[in-house]
ZAFI-541797 format. One record per residue: residue number from 1; residue in three letters; x, y, z of N, C-alpha, C in turn. Coordinates in steps of 0.2 Angstrom, whole numbers, plus 5000, padded with zeros to 4 digits. Each point is the difference from the previous one (the first is absolute). Last residue first. Example, Ala and Ser with C-alpha at 12.3 -4.5 7.8 and 13.67 -1.06 7.14 Angstrom:
BEGIN
+-----+---------+------+------+------+-------+-------+-------+------+------+------+
| num | residuo | n.xx | n.yy | n.zz | ca.xx | ca.yy | ca.zz | c.xx | c.yy | c.zz |
+-----+---------+------+------+------+-------+-------+-------+------+------+------+
|   2 |     SER | 5064 | 4989 | 5035 |  5004 |  5006 |  5001 | 4996 | 5005 | 5003 |
|   1 |     ALA | 5002 | 4972 | 5000 |  4996 |  5006 |  5000 | 5004 | 5006 | 5000 |
+-----+---------+------+------+------+-------+-------+-------+------+------+------+
***
This chain:
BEGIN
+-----+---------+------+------+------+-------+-------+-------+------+------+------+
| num | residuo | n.xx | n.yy | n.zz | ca.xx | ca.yy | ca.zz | c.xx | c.yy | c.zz |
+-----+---------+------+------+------+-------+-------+-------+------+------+------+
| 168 |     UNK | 5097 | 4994 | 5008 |  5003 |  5004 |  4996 | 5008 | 5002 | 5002 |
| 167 |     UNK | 4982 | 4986 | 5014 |  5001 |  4997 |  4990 | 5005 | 5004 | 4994 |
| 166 |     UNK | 4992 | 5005 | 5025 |  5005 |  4995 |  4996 | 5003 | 4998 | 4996 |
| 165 |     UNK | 4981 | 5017 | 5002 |  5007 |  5003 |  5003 | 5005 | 4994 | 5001 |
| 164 |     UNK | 4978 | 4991 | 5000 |  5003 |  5006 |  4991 | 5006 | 5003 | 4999 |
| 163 |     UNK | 4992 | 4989 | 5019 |  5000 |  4994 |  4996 | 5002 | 5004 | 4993 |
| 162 |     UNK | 4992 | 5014 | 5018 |  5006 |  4998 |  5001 | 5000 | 4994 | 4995 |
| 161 |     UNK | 4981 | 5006 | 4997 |  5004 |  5006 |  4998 | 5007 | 4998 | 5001 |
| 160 |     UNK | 4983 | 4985 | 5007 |  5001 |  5002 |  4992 | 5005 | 5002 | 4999 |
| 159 |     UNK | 4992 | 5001 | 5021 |  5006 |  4994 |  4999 | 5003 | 5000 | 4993 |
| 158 |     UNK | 4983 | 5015 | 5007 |  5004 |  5002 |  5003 | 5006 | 4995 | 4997 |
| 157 |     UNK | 4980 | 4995 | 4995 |  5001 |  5006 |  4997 | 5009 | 5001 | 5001 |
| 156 |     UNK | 4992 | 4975 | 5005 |  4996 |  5006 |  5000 | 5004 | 5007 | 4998 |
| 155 |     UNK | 5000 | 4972 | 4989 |  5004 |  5006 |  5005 | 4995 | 5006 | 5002 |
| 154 |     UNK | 4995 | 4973 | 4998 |  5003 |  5005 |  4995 | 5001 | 5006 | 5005 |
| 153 |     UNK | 4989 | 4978 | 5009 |  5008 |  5003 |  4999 | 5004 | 5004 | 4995 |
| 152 |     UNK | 4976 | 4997 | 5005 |  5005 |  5004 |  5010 | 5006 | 4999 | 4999 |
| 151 |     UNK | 4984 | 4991 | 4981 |  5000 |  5007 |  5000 | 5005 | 5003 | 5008 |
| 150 |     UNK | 4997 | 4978 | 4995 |  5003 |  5002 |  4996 | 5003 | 5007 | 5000 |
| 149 |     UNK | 4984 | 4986 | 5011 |  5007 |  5000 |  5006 | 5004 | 5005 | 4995 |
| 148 |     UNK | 4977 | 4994 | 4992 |  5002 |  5006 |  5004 | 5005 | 5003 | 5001 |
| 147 |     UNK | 4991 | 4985 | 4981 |  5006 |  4998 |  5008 | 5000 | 5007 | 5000 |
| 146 |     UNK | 4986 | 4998 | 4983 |  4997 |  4993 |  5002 | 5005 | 4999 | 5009 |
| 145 |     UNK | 4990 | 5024 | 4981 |  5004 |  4996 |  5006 | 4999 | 4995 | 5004 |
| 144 |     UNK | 4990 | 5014 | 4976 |  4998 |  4997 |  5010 | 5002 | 4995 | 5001 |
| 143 |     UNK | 5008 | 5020 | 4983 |  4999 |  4994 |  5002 | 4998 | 4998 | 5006 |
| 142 |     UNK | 5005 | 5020 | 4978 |  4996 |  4998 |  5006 | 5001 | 4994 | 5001 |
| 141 |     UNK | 5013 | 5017 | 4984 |  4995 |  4994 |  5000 | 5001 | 5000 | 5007 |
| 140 |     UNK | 5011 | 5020 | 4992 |  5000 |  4994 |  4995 | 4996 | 4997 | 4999 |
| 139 |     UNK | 5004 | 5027 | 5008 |  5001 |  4992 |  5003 | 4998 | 4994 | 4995 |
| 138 |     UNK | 5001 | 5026 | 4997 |  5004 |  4996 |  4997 | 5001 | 4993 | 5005 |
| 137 |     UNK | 4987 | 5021 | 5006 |  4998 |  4997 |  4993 | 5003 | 4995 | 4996 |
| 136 |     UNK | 5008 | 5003 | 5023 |  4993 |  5002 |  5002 | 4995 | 4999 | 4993 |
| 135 |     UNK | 5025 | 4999 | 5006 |  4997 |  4997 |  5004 | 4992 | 5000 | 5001 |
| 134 |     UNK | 5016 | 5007 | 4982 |  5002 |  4995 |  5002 | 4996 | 4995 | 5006 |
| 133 |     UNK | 4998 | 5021 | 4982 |  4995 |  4998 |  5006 | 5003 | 4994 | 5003 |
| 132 |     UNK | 5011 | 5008 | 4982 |  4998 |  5007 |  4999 | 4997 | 5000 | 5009 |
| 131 |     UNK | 5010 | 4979 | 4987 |  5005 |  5007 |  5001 | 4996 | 5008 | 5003 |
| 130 |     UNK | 4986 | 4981 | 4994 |  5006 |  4996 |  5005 | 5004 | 5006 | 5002 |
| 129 |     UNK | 4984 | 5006 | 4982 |  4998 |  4998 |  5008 | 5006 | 5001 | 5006 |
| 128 |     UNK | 5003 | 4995 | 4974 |  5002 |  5005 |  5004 | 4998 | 5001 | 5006 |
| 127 |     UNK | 4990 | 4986 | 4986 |  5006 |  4998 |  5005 | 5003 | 5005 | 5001 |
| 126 |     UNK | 4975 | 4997 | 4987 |  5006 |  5008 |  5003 | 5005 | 4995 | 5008 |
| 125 |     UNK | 4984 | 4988 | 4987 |  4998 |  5005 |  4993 | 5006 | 5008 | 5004 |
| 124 |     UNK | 5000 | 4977 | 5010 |  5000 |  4998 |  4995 | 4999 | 5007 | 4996 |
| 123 |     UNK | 4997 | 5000 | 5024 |  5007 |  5001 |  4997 | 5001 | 4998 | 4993 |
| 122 |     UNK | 4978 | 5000 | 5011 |  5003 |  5006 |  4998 | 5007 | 5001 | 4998 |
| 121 |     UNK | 4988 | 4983 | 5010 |  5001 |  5000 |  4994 | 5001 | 5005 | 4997 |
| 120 |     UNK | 5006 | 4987 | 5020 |  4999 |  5006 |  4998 | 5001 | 5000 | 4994 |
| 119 |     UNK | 4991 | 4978 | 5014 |  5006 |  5005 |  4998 | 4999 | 5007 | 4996 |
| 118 |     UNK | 4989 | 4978 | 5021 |  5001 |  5005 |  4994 | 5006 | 5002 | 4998 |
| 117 |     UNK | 4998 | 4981 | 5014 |  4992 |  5002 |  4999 | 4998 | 5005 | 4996 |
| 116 |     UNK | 5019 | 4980 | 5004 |  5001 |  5007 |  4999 | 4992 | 5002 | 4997 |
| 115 |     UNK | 5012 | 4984 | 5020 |  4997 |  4998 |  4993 | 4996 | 5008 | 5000 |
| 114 |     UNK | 5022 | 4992 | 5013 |  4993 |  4998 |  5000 | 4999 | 4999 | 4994 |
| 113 |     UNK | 5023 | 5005 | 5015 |  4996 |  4998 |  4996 | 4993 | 5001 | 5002 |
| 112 |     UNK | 5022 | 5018 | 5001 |  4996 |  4996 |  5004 | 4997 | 4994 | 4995 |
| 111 |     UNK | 5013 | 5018 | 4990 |  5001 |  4998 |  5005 | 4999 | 4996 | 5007 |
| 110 |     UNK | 5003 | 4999 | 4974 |  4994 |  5001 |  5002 | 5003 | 5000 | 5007 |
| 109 |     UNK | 5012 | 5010 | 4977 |  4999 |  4994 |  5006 | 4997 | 4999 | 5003 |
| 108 |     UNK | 5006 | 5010 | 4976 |  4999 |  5002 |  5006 | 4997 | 4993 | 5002 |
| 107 |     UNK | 5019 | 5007 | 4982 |  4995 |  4995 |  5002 | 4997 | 5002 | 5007 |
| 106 |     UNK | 5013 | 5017 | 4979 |  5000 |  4995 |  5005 | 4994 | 4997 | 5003 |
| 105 |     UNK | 5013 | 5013 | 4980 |  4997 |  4997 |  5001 | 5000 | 4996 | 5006 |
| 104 |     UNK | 5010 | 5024 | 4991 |  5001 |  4992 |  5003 | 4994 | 4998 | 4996 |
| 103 |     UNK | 5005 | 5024 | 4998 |  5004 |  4998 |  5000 | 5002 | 4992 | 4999 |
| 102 |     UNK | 4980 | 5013 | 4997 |  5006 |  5002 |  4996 | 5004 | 4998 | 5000 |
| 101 |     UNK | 4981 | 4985 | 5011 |  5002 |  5008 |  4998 | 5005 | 4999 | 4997 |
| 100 |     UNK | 4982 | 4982 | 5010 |  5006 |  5000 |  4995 | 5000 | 5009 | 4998 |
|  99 |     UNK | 4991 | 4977 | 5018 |  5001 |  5008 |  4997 | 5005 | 5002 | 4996 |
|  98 |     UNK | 4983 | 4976 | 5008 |  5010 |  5003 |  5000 | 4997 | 5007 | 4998 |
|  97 |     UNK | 4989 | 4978 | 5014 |  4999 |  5003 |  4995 | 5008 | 5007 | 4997 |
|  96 |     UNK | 4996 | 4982 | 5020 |  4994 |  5000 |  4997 | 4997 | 5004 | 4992 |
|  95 |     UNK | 5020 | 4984 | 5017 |  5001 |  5004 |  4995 | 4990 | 5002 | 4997 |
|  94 |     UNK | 5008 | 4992 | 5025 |  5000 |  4997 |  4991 | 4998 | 5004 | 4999 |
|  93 |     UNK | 5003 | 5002 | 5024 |  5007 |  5003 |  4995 | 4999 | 4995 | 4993 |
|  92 |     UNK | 4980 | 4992 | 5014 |  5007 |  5006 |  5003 | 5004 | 4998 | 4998 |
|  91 |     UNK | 4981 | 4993 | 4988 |  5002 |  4997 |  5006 | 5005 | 5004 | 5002 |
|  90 |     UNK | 4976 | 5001 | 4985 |  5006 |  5001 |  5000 | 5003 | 4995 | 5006 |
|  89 |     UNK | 4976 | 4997 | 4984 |  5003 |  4997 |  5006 | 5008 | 5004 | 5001 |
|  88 |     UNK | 4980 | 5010 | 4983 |  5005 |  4996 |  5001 | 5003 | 5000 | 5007 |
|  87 |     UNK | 4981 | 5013 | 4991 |  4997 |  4991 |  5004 | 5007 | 4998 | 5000 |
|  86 |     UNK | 5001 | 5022 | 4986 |  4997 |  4998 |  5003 | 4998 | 4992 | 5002 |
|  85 |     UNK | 5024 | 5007 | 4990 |  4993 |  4998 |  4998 | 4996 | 5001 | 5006 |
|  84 |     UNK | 5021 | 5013 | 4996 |  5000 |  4996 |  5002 | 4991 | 4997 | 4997 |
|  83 |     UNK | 5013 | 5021 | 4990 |  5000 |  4996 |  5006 | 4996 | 4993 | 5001 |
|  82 |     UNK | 5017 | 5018 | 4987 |  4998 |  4996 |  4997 | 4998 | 4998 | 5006 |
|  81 |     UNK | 5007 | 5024 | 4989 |  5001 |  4995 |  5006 | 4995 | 4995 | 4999 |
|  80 |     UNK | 5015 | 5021 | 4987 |  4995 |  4994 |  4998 | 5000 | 4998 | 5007 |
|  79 |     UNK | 5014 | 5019 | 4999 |  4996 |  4999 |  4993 | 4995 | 4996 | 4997 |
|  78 |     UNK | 5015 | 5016 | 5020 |  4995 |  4994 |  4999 | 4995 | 5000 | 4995 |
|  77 |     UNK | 5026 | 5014 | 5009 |  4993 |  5000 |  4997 | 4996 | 4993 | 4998 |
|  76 |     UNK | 5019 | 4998 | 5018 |  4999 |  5005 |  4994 | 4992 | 5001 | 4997 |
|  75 |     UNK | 5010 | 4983 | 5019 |  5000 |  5000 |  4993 | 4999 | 5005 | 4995 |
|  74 |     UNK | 5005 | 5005 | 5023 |  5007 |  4996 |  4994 | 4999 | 5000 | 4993 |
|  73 |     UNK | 4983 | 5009 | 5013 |  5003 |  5004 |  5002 | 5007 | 4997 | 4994 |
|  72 |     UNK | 4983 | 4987 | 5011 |  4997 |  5004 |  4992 | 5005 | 5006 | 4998 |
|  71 |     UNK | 5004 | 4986 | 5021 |  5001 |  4997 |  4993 | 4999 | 5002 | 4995 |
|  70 |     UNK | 4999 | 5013 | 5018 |  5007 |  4999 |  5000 | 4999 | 4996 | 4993 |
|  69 |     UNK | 4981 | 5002 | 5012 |  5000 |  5006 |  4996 | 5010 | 5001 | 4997 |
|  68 |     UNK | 4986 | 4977 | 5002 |  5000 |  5004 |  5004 | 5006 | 5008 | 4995 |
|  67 |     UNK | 4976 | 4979 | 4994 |  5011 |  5002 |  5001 | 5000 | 5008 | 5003 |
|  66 |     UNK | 4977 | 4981 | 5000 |  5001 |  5008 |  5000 | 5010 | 4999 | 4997 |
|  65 |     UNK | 4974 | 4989 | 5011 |  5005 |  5001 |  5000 | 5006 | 5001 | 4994 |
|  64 |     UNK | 4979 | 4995 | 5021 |  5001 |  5003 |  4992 | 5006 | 5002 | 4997 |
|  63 |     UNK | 4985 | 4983 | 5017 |  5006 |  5002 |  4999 | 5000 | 5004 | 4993 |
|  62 |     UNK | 4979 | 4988 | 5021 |  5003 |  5003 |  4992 | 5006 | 5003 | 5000 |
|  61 |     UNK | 4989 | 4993 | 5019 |  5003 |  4993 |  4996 | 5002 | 5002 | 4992 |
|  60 |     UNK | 4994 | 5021 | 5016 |  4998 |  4994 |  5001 | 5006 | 4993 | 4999 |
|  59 |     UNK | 5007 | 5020 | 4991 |  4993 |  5000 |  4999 | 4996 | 4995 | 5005 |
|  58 |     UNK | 5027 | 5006 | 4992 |  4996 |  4998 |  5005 | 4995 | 5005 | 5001 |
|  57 |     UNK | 5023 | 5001 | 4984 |  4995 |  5003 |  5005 | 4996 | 4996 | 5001 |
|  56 |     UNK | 5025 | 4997 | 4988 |  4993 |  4997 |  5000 | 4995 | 5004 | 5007 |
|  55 |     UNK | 5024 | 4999 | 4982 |  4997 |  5004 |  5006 | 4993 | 4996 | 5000 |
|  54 |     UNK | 5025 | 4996 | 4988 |  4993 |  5001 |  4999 | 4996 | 5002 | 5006 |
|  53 |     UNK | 5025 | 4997 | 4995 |  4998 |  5005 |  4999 | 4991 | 5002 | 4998 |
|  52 |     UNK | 5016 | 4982 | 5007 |  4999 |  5000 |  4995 | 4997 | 5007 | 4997 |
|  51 |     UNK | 5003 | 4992 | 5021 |  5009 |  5002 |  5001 | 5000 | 5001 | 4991 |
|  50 |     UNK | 4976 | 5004 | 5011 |  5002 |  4995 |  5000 | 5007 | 5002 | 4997 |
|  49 |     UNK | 4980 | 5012 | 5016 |  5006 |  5000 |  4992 | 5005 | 4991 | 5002 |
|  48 |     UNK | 4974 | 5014 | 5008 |  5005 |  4997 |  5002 | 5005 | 4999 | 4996 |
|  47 |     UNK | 4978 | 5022 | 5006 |  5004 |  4994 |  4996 | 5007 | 4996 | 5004 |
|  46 |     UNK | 4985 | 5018 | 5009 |  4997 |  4993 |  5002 | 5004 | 4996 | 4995 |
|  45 |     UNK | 5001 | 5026 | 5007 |  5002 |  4996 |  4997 | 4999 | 4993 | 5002 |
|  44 |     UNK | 5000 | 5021 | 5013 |  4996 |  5000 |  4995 | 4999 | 4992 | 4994 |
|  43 |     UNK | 5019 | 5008 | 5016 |  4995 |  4997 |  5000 | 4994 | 4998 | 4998 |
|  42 |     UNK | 5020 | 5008 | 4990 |  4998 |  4993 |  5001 | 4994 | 4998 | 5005 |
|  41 |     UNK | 5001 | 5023 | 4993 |  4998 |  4998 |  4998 | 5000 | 4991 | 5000 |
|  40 |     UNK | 5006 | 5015 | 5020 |  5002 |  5002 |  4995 | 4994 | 4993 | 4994 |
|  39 |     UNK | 4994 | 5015 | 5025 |  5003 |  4991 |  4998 | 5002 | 5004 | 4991 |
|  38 |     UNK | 4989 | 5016 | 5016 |  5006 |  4997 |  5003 | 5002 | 4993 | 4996 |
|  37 |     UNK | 4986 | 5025 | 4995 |  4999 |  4990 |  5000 | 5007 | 5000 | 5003 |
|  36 |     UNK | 4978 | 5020 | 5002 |  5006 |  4997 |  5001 | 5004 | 4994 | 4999 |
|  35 |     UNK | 4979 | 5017 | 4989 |  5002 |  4993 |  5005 | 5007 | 5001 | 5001 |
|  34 |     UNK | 4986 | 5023 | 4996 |  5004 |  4994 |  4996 | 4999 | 4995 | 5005 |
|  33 |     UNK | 4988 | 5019 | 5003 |  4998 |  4995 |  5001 | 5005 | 4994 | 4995 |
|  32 |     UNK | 5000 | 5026 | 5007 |  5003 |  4995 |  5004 | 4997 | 4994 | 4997 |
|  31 |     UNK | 5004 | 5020 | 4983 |  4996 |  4997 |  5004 | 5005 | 4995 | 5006 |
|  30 |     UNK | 5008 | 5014 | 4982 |  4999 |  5003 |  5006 | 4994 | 4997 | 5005 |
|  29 |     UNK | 5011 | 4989 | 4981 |  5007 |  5004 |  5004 | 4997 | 5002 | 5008 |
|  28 |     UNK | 4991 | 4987 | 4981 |  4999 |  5001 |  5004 | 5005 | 5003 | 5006 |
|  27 |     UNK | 5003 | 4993 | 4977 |  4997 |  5003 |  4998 | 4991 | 5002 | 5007 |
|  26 |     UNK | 5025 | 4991 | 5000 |  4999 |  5008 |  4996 | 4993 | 5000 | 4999 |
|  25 |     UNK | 5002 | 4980 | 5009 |  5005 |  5006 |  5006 | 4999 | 5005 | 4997 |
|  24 |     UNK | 4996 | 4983 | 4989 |  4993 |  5000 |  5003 | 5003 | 5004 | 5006 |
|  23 |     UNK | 5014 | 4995 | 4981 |  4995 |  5003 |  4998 | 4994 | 5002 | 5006 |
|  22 |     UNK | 5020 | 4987 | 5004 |  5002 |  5008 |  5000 | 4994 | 5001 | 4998 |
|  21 |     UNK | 4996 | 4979 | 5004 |  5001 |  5004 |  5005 | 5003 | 5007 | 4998 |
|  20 |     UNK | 4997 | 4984 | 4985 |  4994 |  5002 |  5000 | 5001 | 5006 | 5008 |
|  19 |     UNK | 5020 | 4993 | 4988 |  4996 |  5005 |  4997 | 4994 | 5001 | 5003 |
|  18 |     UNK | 5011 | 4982 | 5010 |  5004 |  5007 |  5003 | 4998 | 5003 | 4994 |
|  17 |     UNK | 4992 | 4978 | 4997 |  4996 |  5006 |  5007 | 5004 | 5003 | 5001 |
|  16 |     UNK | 5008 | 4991 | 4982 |  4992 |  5002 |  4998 | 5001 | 5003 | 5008 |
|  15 |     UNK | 5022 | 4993 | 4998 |  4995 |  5005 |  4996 | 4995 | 5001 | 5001 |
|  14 |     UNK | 5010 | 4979 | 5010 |  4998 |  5007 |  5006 | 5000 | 5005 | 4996 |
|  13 |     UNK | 5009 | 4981 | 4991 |  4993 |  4998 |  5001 | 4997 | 5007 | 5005 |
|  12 |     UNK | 5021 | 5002 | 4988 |  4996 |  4996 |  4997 | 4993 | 4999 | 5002 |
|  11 |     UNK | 5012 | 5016 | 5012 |  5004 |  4996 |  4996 | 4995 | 4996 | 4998 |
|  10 |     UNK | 5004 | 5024 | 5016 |  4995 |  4998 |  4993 | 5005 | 4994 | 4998 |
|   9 |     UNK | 4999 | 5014 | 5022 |  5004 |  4996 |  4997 | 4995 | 4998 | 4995 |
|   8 |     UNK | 4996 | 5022 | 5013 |  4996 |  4993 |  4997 | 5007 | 4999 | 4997 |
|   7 |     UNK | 4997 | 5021 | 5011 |  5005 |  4995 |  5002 | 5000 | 4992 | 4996 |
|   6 |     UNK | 4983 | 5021 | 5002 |  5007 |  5001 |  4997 | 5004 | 4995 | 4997 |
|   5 |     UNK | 4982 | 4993 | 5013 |  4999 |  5003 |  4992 | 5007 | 5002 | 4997 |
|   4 |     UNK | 4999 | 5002 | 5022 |  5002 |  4992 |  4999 | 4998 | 4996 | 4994 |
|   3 |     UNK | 4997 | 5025 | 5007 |  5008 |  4997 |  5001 | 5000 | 4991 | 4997 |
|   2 |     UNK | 4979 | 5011 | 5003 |  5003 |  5004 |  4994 | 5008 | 4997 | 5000 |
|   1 |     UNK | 4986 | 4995 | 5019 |  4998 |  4996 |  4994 | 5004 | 5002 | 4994 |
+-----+---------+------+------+------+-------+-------+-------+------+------+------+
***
């Protein structure tokens, strides 16, 4: 166990669990009862990415959804976000709302369609969120999803990544 702690590849999305596991190694060294994981954090991961860089997780028929940790990463510090109206009809890749940091302004996308059942209204009084919790305090607005088909063709984790290493 200590070796494969040692060894943790840390990139973006695999930090949080490679600190929660060194802590939970140090501060059970002498006990047998650590667990052993075999899968890295994509597994863990139920989000899909769109080539837009929006990401959407799966609730049921509920999508929540979010930019990805690359996007909030370009755009810099996050100074305003603007989202989408509750009961609005979206449709895959319309424009539903924009984000605006130090650097840009830009348009987020709806990656899938429906009709958007919440938003985070915590990002009106702290968009920094986006930058801080991308995937967990900083998701954007919810939608319950009208074409399933949509969500089997956005990318999974894996493919994501490679689609990043692309692009560059």
């Amino acid at each position: 166990m200590a070796s494969l702690i040692n060894k943790c590849v840390i990139n973006s999305y695999s930090r949080r669990l490679c600190f929660h596991l060194k802590n939970v190694y140090s501060q059970n060294k002498n006990s047998t009862q650590i667990r052993k994981f075999s899968k890295t954090t994509s597994l863990l991961s139920n989000r899909k990415y769109s080539e837009k860089h929006e990401w959407v997780a799966l609730n049921g028929k509920i999508g929540t959804i979010g930019v990805s940790h690359y996007a909030q990463e370009a755009l810099g510090d996050v100074v305003y976000v603007q989202t989408p109206e509750i009961g609005a009809t979206v449709s895959k890749d319309e424009e539903v709302g924009v984000i605006e940091s130090v650097k840009a302004v830009n348009e987020i996308y709806s990656p899938v369609s429906g009709t958007v059942t919440e938003v985070n209204e915590k990002l009106s009084d702290k968009p920094s969120l986006i930058n801080e919790s991308c995937y967990d305090e900083g998701w954007i607005y919810k939608i319950e999803i009208s074409d399933e088909k949509e969500v089997d063709a956005l990318m999974e984790e894996e493919a994501y990544q490679k689609y990043l290493k692309s692009i560059h």
